[in-house]
ZAGU-799133 format. One record per residue (C-alpha): residue number from 1; residue in one letter; chain; x, y, z. Coordinates in pm, whole numbers. Last residue first. Layout:
N
SITE    nr   rest   kette     east    north       up
SITE   NUM      A       A        X        Y        Z
...
REM end
This chain:
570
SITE    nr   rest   kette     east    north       up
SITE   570      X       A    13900     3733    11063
SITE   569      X       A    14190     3808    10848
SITE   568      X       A    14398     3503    10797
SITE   567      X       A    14744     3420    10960
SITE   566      X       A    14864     3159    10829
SITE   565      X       A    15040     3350    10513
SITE   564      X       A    15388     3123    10502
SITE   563      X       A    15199     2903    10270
SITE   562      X       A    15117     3147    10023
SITE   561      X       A    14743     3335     9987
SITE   560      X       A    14744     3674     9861
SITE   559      X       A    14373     3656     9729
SITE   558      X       A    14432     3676     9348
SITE   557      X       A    14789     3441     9376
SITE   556      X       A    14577     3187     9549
SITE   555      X       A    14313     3265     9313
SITE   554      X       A    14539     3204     8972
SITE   553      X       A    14701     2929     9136
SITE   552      X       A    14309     2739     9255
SITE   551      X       A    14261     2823     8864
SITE   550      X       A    14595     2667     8670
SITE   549      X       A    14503     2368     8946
SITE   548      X       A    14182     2326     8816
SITE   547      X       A    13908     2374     9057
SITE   546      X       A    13663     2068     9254
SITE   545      X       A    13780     2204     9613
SITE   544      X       A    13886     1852     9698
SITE   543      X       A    14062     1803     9363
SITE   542      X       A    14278     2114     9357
SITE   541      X       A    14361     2066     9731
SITE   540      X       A    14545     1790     9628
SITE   539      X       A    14380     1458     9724
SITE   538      X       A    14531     1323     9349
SITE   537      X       A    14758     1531     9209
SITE   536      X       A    14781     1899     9247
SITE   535      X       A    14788     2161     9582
SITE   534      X       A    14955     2015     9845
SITE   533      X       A    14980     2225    10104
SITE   532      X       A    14965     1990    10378
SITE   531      X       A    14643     1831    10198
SITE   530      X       A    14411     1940    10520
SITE   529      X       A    14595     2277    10560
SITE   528      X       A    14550     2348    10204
SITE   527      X       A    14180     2297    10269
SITE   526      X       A    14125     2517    10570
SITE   525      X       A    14373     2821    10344
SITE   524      X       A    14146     2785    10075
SITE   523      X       A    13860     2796    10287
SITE   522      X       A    13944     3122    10472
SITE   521      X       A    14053     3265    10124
SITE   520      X       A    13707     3212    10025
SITE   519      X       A    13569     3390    10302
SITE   518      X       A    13777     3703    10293
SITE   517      X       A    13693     3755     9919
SITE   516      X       A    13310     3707    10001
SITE   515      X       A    13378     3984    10216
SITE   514      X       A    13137     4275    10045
SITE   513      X       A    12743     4247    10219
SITE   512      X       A    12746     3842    10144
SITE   511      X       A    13056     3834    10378
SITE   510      X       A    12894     4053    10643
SITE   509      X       A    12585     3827    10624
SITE   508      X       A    12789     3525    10668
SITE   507      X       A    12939     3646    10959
SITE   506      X       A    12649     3743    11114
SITE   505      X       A    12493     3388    11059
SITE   504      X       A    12812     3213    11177
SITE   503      X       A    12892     2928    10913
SITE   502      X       A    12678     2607    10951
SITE   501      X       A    12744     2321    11127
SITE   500      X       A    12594     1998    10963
SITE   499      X       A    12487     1644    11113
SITE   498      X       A    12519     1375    10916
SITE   497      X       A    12389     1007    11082
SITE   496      X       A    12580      779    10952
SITE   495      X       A    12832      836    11233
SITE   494      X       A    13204      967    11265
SITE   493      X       A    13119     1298    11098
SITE   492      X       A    13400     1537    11070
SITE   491      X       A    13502     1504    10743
SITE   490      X       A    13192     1425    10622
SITE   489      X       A    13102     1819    10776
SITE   488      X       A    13388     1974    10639
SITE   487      X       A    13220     1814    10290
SITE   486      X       A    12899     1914    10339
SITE   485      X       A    13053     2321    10434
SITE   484      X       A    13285     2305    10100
SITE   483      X       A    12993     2122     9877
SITE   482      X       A    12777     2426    10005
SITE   481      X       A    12959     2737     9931
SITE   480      X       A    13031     2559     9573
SITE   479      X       A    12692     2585     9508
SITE   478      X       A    12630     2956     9651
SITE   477      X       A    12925     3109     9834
SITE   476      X       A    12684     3386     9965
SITE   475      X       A    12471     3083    10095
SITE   474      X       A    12181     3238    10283
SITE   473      X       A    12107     2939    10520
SITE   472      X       A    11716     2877    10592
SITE   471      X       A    11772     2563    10328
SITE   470      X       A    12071     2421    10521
SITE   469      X       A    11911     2475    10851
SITE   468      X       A    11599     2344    10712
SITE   467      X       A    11828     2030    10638
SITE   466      X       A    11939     2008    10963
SITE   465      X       A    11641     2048    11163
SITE   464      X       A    11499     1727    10964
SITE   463      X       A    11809     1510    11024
SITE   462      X       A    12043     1380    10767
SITE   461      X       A    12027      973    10667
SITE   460      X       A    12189      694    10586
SITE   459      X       A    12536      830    10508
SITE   458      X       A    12817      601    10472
SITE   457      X       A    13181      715    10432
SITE   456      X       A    13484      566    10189
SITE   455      X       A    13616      925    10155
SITE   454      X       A    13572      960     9788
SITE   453      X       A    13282      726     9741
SITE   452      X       A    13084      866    10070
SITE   451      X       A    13185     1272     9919
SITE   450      X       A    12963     1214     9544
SITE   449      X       A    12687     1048     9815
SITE   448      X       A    12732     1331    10036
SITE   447      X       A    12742     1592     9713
SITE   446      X       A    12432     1489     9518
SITE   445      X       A    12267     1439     9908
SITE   444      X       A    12317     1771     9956
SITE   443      X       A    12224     1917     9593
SITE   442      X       A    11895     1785     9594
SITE   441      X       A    11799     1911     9989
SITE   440      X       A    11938     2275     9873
SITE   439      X       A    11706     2234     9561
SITE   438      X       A    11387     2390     9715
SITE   437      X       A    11622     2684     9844
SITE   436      X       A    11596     2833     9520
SITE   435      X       A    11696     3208     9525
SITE   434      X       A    11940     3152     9844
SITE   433      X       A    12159     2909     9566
SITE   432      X       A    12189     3231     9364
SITE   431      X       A    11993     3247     9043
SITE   430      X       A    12166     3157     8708
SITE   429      X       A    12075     3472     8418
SITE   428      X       A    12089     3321     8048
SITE   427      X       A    12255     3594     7840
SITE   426      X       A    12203     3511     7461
SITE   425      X       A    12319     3795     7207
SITE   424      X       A    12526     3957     7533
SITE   423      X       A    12828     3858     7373
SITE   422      X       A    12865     4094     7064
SITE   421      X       A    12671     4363     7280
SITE   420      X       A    12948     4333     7556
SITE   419      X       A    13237     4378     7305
SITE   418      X       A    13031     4686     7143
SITE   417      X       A    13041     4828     7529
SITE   416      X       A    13412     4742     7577
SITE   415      X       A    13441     4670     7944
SITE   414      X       A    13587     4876     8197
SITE   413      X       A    13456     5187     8086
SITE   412      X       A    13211     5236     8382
SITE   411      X       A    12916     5189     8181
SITE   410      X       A    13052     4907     8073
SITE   409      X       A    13140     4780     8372
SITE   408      X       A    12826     4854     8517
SITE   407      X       A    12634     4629     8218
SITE   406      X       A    12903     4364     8306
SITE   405      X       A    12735     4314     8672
SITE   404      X       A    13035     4063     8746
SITE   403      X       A    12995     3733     8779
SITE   402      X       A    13122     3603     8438
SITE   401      X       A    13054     3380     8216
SITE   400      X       A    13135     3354     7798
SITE   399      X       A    13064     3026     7564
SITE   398      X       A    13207     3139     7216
SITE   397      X       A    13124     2924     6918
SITE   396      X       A    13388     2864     6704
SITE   395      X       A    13499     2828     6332
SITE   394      X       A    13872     2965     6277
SITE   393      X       A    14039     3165     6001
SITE   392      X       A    14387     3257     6111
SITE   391      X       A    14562     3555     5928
SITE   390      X       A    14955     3535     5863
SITE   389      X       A    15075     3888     6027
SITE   388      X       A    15295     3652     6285
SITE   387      X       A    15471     3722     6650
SITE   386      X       A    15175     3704     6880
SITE   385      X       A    14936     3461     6634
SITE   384      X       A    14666     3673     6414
SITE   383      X       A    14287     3670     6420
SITE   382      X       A    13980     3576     6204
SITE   381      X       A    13648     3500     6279
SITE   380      X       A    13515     3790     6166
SITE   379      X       A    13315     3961     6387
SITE   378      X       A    13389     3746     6689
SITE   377      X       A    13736     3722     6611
SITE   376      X       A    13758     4092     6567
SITE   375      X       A    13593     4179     6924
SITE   374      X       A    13884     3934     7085
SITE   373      X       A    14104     4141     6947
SITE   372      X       A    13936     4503     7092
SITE   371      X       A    13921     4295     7439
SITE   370      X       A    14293     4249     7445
SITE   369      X       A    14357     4627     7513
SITE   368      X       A    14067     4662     7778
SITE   367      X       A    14238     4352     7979
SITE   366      X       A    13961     4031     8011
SITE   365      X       A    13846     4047     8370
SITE   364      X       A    13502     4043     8274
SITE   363      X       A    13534     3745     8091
SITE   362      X       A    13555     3548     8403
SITE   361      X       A    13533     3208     8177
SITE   360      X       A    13614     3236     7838
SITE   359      X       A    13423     2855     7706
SITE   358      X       A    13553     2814     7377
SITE   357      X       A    13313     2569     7166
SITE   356      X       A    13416     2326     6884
SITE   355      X       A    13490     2354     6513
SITE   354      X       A    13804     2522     6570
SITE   353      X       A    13884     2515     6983
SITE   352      X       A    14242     2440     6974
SITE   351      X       A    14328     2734     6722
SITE   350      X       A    14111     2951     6967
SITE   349      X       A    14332     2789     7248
SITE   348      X       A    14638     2910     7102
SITE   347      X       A    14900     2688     6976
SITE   346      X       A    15223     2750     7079
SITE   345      X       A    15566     2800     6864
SITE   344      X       A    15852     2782     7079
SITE   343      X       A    16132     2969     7251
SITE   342      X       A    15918     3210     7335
SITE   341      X       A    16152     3317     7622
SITE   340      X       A    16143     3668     7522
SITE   339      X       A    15863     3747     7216
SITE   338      X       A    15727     3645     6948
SITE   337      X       A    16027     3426     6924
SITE   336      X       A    15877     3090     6790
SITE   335      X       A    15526     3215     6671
SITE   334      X       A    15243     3274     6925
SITE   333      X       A    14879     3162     7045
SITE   332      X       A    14567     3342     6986
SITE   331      X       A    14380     3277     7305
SITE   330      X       A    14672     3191     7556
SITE   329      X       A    14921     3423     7375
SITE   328      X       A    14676     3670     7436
SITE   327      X       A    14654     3591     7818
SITE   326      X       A    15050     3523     7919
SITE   325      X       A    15097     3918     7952
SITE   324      X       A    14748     3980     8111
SITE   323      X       A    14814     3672     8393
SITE   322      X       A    14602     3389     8361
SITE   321      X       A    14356     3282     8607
SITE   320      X       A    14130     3557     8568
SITE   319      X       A    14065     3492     8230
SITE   318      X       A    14029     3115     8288
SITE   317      X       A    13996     2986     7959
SITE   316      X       A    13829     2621     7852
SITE   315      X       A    13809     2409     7534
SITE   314      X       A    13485     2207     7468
SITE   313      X       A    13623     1884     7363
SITE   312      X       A    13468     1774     6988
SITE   311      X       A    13179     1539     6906
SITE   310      X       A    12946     1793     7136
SITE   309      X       A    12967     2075     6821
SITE   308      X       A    12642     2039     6701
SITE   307      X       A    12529     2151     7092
SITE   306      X       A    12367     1932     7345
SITE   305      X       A    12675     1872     7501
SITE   304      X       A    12834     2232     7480
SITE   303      X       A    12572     2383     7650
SITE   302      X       A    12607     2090     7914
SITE   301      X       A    12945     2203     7923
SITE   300      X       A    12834     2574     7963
SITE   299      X       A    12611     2500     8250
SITE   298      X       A    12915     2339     8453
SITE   297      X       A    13101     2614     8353
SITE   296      X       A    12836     2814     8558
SITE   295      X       A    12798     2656     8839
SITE   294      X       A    12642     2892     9101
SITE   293      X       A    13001     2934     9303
SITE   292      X       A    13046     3303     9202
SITE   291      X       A    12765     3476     9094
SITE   290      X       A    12541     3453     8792
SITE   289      X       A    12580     3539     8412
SITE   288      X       A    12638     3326     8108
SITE   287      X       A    12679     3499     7790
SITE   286      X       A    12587     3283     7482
SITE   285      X       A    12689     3361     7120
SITE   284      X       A    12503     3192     6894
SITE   283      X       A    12616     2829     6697
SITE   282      X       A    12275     2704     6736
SITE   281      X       A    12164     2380     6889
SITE   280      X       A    12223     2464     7223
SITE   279      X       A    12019     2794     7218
SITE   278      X       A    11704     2657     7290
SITE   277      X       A    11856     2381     7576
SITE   276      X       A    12019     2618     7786
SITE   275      X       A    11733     2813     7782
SITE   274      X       A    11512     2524     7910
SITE   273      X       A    11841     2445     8125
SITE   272      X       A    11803     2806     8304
SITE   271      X       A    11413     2780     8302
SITE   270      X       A    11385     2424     8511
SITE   269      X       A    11666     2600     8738
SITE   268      X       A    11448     2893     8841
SITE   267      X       A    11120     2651     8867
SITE   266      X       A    11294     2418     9117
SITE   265      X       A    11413     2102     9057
SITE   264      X       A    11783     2098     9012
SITE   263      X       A    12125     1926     9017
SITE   262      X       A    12328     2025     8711
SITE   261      X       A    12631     1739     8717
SITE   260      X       A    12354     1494     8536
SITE   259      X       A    12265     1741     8328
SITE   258      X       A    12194     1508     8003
SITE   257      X       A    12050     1266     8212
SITE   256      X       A    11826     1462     8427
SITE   255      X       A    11728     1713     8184
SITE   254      X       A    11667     1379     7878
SITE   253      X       A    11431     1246     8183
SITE   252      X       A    11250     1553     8293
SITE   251      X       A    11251     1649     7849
SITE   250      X       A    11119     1258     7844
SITE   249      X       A    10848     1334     8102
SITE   248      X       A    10737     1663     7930
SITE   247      X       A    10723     1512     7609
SITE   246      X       A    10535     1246     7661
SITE   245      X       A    10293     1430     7866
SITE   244      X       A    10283     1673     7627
SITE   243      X       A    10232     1337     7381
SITE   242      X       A     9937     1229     7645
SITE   241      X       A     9795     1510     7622
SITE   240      X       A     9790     1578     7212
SITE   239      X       A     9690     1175     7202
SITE   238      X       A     9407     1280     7509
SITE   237      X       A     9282     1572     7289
SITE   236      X       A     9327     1409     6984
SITE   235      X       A     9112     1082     7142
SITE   234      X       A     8867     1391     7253
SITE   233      X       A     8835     1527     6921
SITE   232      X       A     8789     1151     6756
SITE   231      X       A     8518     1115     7026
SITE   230      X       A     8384     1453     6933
SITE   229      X       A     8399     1376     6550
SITE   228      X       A     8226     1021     6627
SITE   227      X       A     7956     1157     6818
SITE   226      X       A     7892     1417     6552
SITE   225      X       A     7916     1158     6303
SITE   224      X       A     7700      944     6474
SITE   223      X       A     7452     1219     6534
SITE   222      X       A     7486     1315     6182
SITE   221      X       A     7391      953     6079
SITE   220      X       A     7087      979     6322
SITE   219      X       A     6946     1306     6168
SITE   218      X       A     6999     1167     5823
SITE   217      X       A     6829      827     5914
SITE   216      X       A     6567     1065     6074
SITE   215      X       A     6559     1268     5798
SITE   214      X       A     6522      986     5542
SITE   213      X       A     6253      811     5760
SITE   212      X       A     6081     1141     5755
SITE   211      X       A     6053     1225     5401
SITE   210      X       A     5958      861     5370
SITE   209      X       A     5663      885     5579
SITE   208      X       A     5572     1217     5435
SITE   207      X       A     5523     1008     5088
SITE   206      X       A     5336      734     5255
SITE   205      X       A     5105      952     5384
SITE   204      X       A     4992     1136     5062
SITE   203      X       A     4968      751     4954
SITE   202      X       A     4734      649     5244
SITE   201      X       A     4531      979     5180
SITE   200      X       A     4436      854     4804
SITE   199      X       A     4374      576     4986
SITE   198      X       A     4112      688     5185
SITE   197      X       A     4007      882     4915
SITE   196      X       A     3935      581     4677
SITE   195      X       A     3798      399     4968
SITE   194      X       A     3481      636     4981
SITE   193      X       A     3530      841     5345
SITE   192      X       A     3172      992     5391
SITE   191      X       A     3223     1376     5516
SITE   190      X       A     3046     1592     5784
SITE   189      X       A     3071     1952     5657
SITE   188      X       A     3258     2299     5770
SITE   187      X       A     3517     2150     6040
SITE   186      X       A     3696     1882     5766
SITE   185      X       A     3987     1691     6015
SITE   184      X       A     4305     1563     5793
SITE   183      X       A     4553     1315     6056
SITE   182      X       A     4872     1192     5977
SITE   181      X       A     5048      989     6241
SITE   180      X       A     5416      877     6316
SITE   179      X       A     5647      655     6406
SITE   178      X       A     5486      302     6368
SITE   177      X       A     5705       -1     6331
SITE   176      X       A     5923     -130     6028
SITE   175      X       A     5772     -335     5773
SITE   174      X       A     5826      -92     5487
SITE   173      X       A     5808      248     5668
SITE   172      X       A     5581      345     5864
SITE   171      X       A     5307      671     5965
SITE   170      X       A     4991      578     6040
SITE   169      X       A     4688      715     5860
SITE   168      X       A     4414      930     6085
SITE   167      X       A     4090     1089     5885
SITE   166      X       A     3841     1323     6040
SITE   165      X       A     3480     1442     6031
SITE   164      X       A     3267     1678     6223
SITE   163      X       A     3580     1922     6397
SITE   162      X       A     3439     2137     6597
SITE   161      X       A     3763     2368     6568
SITE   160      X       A     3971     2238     6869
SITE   159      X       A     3679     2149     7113
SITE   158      X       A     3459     1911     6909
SITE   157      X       A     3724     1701     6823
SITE   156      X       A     3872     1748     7193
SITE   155      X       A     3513     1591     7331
SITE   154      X       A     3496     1316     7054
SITE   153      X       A     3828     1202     7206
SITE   152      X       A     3729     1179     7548
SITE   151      X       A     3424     1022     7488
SITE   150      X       A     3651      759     7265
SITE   149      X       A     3513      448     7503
SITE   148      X       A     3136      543     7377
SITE   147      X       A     3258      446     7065
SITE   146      X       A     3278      726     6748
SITE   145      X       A     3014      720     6534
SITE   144      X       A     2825      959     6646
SITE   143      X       A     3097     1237     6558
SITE   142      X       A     3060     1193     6171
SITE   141      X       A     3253     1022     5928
SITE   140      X       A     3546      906     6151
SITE   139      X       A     3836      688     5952
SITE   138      X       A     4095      545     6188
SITE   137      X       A     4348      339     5971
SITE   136      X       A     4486      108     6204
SITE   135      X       A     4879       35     6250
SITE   134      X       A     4846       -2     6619
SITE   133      X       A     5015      357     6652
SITE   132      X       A     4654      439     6520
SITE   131      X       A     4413      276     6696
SITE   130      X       A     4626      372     7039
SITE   129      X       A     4616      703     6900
SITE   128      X       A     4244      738     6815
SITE   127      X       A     4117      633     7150
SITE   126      X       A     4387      848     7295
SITE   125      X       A     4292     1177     7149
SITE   124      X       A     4366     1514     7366
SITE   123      X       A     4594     1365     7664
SITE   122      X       A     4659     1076     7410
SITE   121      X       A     4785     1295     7152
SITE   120      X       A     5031     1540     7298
SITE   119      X       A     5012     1888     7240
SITE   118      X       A     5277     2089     7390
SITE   117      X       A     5201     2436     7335
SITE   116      X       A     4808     2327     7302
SITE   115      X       A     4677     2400     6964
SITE   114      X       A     4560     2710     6829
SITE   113      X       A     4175     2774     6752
SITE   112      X       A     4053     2813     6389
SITE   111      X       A     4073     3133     6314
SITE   110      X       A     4220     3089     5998
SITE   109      X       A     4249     2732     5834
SITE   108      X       A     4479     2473     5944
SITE   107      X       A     4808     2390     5897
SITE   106      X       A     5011     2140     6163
SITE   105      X       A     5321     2027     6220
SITE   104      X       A     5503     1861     6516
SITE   103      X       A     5220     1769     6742
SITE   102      X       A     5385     1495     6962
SITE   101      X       A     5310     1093     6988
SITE   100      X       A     5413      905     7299
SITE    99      X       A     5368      547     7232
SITE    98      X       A     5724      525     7303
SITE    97      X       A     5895      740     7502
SITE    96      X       A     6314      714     7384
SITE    95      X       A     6261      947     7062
SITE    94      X       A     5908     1099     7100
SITE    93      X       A     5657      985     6838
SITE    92      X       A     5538     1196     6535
SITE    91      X       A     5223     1385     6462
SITE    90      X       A     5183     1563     6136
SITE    89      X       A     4803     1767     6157
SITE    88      X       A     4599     1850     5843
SITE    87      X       A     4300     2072     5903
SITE    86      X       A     4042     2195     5729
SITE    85      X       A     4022     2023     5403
SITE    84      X       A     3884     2074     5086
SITE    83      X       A     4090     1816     4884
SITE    82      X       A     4302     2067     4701
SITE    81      X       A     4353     2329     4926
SITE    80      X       A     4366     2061     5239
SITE    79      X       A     4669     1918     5044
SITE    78      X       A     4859     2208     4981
SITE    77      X       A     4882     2350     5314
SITE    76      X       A     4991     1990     5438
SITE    75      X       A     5272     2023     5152
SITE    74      X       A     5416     2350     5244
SITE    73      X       A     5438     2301     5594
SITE    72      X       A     5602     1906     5481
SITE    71      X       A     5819     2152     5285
SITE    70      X       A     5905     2326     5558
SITE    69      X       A     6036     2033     5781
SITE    68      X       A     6220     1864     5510
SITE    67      X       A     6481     2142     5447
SITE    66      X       A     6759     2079     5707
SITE    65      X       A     6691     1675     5533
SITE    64      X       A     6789     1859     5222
SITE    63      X       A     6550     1730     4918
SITE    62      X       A     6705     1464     4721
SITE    61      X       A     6310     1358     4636
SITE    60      X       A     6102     1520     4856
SITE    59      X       A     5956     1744     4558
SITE    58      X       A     5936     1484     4345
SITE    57      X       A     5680     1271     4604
SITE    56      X       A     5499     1629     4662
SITE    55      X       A     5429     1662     4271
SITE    54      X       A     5374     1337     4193
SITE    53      X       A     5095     1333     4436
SITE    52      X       A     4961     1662     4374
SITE    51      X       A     4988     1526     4014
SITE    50      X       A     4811     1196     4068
SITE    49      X       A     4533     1403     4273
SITE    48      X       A     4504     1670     3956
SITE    47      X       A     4483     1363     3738
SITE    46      X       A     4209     1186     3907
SITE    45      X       A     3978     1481     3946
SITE    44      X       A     4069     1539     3597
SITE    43      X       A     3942     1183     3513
SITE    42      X       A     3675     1227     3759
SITE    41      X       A     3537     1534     3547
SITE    40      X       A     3569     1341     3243
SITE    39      X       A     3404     1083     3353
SITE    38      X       A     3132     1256     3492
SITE    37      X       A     3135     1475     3140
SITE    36      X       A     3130     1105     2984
SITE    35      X       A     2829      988     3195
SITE    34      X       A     2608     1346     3140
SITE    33      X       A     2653     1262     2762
SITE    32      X       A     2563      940     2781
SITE    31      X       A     2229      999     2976
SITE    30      X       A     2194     1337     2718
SITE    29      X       A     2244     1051     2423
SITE    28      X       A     2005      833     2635
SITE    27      X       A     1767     1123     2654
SITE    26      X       A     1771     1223     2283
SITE    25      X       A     1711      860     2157
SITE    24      X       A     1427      845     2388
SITE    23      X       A     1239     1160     2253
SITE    22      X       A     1350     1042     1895
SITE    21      X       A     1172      679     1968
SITE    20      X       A      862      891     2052
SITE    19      X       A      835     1132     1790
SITE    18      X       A      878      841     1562
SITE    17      X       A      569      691     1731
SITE    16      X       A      391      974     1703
SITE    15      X       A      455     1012     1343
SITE    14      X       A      310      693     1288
SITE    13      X       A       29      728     1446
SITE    12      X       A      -46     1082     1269
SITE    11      X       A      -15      843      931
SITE    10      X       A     -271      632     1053
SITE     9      X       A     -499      860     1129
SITE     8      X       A     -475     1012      817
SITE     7      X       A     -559      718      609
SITE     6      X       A     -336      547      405
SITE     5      X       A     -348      505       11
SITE     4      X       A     -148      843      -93
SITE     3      X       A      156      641      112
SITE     2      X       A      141      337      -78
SITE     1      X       A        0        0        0
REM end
């Protein structure tokens, strides 16, 4: 049947029925429509939550664990931006109190109510901590829903904010245990927790979990290092202690050894040989200065010891022993005929001393005219024998003493001032025996058990009174003062107990005030006396007063003393 055959009814039927299937078509295309923009829009949804997540994960990444903190700041604000959130609180336990978790970080929005200044969660929340640090994700829709065991908790929710829904994730890493807590609290709406979000939150917290197992693990490795850098400090400390130590006890022992004739303890003496010891190893002049008796040549040996130069005998003048015509020839020697009864050629002792040490002892009594020569060897090192124009080119280090205030003499014109300044390059100063009475006992027993060889004497012991004696004693004669008075006392002693008389106090004093000069002849005559004026060889008086026998001459002769003198001034 065509369509000019059908009857109008049945064509408006028709068209109905089209109209019909077209309505339909047009609502399951809107249907699909309204699907794919729902898609669509949890596609983006999707997205912008994979690249928050990317995002804060990259961010992390290599980040500086000093750096950490803020960027978690950073990241919490981000994360209740994009989700809609109030709150977002870091919690994280207390090293050494476990179960104790602390407020650390926190963003919320403004004017929401600040948190306690040390928030801790189970005073505020310990329902939801103990779920928590348990491993449990605590998810709380609306308030009502909490047990009636978690009063306590719904009561804080409510207080801080009025919280109405929250979120809490535990914070691990791997399989280790619980260290932290992430909480997100919405204020403005109650809120169903779909699975996708709760996991969505589960990642976010998985990414601060790491940031904080690498800051820890940072944290604790600087720890350990710091630890280690202060125990490594304090082993330097105790290696840089124990090496002054060291050092100390072997420059006690190397002192005691290599001054074995230098007996010593006090602080005085302990800088003389510290001196002694700095300018050793140089080739400078030294001037030794001191009064009579306080060892001084026995200083200048030990000089000489410790010097470059030790290989080679040190080579001694006396310039008060030697008369002023014999002097030059001494030091610079002479040619056959120089002069009458030079019936030889002698070498002098500056010859003798090349490549080792002259020791010109009493240099202040050097003669004004011979003082200008001895200036020229030290300048130049270079002299001329009595009798000869051929220059001499010698290597020596000059060793000078004297116990005369050489700075007077100078200014007196006694001593050549550029002389002095040619020798004073090194002046080391040697207290008087009354300066350091501390190493009076030292020194006695040195010279009772030097004395017990030599006069085949034991001594066990000297009493209390008479050591303080000894050390309350002024000593004028210093040193050698004191080896004279121990060994008139060995003499004397019959026991082996020593008991020492001292000279008169008064008289002492008057001696140390200008009549040192009578004293020592007093004991030079006492000892000759002893020896029957013998004065060399073995039990001379040379030996028992410890002197050369050129220098116990050269005093005898200084302080008038012959054998027919008995008579002494008192």
């Amino acid at each position: 049947m065509n369509r000019s055959s059908q009857t109008r009814p049945q064509l408006l039927l028709e068209i109905e029925a089209i109209g019909t299937r077209l309505d339909v078509a047009q609502q399951r295309l809107q249907e699909a429509n309204e699907r794919l923009v729902a898609l669509e829009e949890s596609l983006e949804e999707r997205l912008k939550s994979e690249t928050l997540l990317v995002s804060m994960s990259a961010r992390f990444v290599n980040l500086p664990a000093d750096q950490i903190d803020s960027e978690i700041e950073d990241a919490q604000r981000r994360i209740c931006e994009f989700l809609d959130f109030d709150r977002c609180s870091l919690w994280q336990i207390v090293k050494g109190e476990p179960g104790m978790l602390l407020l650390t970080h926190l963003h919320q929005i403004p004017g929401s109510p600040p948190p306690a200044e040390r928030m801790i969660a189970r005073d505020f929340f310990p329902w939801s901590a103990h779920k928590a640090l348990g491993g449990e994700t605590v998810t709380i829709s609306k308030m009502t829903d909490l047990p009636p065991e978690a009063d306590r908790d719904r009561e804080a929710y409510l207080k801080y904010g009025g919280t109405k829904s929250a979120v809490l994730v535990p914070l691990s890493v791997g399989e280790g245990p619980v260290f932290g807590v992430l909480s997100f609290g919405v204020m403005h709406e109650e809120r169903d927790w779909s699975e996708t979000v709760v996991k969505k939150l589960m990642h976010i917290a998985q990414v601060f979990a790491n940031a904080l197992a690498r800051k820890q693990a940072d944290t604790e490795r600087k720890r350990m290092e710091g630890q280690l850098l202060e125990h490594l400090r304090e082993i330097e400390e105790l290696r840089q202690r124990l090496e002054s130590e060291n050092i100390y006890l072997r420059e006690e022992v190397r002192l005691l050894v290599e001054h074995a004739n230098i007996v010593g303890q006090s602080a005085a003496m302990k800088k003389v040989l510290t001196e002694a010891e700095q300018v050793a190893g140089t080739d400078s002049t030294v001037l030794l200065l001191g009064e009579t008796g306080t060892g001084k040549e026995l200083l200048a040996r030990a000089i000489h010891r410790m010097s470059l130069r030790k290989n080679r005998s040190m080579v001694t003048v006396n310039c008060a022993s030697l008369p002023p015509t014999l002097i030059e020839s001494e030091l610079f020697g002479r040619e056959k005929g120089a002069y009458t009864g030079a019936m030889t050629r002698m070498t002098g002792r500056f010859e003798i001393a090349d490549g080792s040490t002259l020791f010109l002892d009493e240099i202040g009594e050097l003669p004004i005219d011979l003082q200008s020569k001895l200036l020229r060897v030290l300048a130049e090192g270079c002299f001329e024998r009595l009798g000869s124009t051929a220059p001499l080119h010698v290597d020596v280090r000059i060793i000078a003493a004297t116990n005369r205030d050489i700075e007077q003499e100078v200014k007196d014109g006694k001593f050549r001032q550029d002389l002095f300044y040619r020798l004073n390059v090194f002046p080391i100063v040697i207290p008087p025996l009354r300066e350091r009475p501390e190493d009076i006992p030292l020194l006695v027993r040195a010279v009772v058990k030097e004395f017990q060889k030599k006069m085949g004497k034991e001594i066990e012991s000297i009493p209390k009174k008479t050591m303080q004696a000894l050390q309350s004693y002024s000593w004028p004669g210093n040193v050698r003062e004191l080896r004279n008075v121990i060994e008139h006392a060995m003499i004397l002693n019959k026991g082996k107990t020593l008991y020492v008389d001292l000279p008169n106090r008064a008289s002492s004093e008057t001696v140390a005030a200008g009549n040192l000069e009578n004293m020592e002849r007093r004991h030079i005559v006492a000892v000759l006396e002893k020896t029957g004026w013998r004065v060399s060889g073995l039990g001379g008086a040379a030996e028992v007063l410890g002197l050369k026998r050129t220098t116990l001459e050269a005093k005898m002769k200084k302080l008038g003393i012959r054998r027919s003198n008995k008579s002494m001034p008192k």
